[in-house]
Steps between C-alpha positions, in 0.01 A plus 500: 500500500730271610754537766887381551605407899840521588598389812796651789640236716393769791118375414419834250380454204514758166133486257649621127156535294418531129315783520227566175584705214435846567517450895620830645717507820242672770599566870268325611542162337545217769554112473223412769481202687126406661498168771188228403245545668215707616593894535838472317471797305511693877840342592668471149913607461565772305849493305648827254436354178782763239676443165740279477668534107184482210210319519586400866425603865644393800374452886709359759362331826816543755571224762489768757078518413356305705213290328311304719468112449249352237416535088511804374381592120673759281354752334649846303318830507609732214346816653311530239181422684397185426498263742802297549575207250619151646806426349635167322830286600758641233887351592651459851801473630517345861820374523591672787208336698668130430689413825440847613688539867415814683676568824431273781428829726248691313218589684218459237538264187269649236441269201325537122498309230306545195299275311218430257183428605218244364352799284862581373511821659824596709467447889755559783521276772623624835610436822610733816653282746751583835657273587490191288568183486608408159509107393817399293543113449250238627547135507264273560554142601256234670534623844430875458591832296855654591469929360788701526465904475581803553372726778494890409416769749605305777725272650473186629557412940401326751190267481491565118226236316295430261164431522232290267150692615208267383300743278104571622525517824399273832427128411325208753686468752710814507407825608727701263636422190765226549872590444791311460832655575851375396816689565710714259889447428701788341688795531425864516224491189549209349283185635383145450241291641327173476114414535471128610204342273339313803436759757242641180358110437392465882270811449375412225103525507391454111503670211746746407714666816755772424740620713643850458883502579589813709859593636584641859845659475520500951251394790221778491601635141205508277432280266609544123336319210735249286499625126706517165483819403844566309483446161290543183224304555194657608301146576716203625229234526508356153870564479676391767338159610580246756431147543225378754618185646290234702505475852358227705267645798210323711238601266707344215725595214538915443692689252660795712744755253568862453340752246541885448133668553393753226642723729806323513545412850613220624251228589481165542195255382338193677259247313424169474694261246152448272464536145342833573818661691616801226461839659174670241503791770669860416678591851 
């Protein structure tokens, strides 16, 4: 069976199936949505699965259902009891999702976009975030990366930064993970920054370093992860791509640029200039 998505610039989205000949409308009939992993099948989504004209059901996952962050695959339960059948990709319509702007003051930003997996199966991929820190443009030039964004659930005060949190912890000669702090310009939610290149060069120890970029809207608030959430895309790495550029340190020549993680957050990448300096890794 094979399923159409239609998406609500609110973040819902409406499943319209192509049911099999014969299929009956049954009460019980759901659209059900299990999380990978060990024990989905204990914290799967149920949604009303009902007609909707012939040959076609409909289920509708609301914005105001919270589904918590990660991939999700989709399955449909007739009712009929067999066990539920993973359903294909049919059409979707996501146009609602490109340049989607919610309002600056919601409390929780729920986000799902659907998508085909490797097996050609349909997948959603969520996220459940409040606030966030959404990246808009990002320019990159030899001395560092300039992001401007868009801060929901939140607003931005006194002492607001951004931080670039070097990914695996404590390294020699620091007792916690080293952080490097610039300060934020803006207005109410919208904000720019730039991350300076060298402060990343002089810590430098070999081999690949990442560092996570994190935003502070005030002194003492807590720290909100950098992402781009708001549009159709449900994996950014391969899509949106920016240059690494070489930076001179003491240990020699590095390439220091930004890349969206398979998560896509924010993060930016330090290697050495070899021949051997494209990121193979899948974070």
């Amino acid at each position: 069976m094979r399923a159409d998505c239609i998406a609500d610039s609110a973040g819902g989205l409406t499943f319209d199936i192509t049911a099999p000949q014969g299929t009956r409308p049954v009460w019980s009939a759901a659209l059900v949505l299990r999380p990978r992993g060990d024990g989905a099948a204990h914290e799967e989504l149920r949604l009303p699965l009902g007609p909707n004209g012939s040959g076609r059901l409909r289920a509708v996952l609301p914005s105001t259902v919270a589904l918590p962050e990660g991939h999700w695959n989709v399955y449909a339960d007739l009712g009929d009891g067999r066990d539920p059948q993973r359903l294909l990709p049919g059409d979707n319509d996501l146009r609602s999702l490109v340049d989607r702007r919610p309002l600056a003051g919601i409390g929780r930003l729920g986000v799902r976009i659907p998508y085909t997996t490797r097996s050609g199966s349909l997948a959603l991929r969520s996220w459940l975030r409040g606030p966030h820190a959404e990246a808009a443009d990002i320019v990159v030039d030899a001395g560092g990366t300039t992001v401007t964004g868009r801060l929901y659930g939140a607003v931005l005060g006194p002492g607001a930064c951004a931080e670039a949190r070097l990914r695996g912890g404590a390294t020699e000669g620091y007792e916690t993970a080293p952080v490097v702090t610039v300060p934020l310009t803006g207005d109410g939610c919208e904000f720019t920054f730039t991350l300076p290149y060298v402060p990343l060069a002089e810590r430098w120890e070999g081999g690949d370093a990442r560092w996570d970029l994190w935003l502070r809207a005030a002194e003492g608030a807590e720290p909100v992860r950098i992402a781009r959430l708001l549009d159709d895309v449900p994996e950014k790495k391969a899509v949106f791509v920016h240059p690494a550029l070489p930076v001179g340190c003491p240990a020699g020549q590095l390439r220091i640029g930004p890349y969206y993680t398979l998560d896509n957050d924010l993060t930016i990448r330090v290697t050495d200039d070899g021949p051997d300096g494209r990121d193979r890794t899948g974070c």
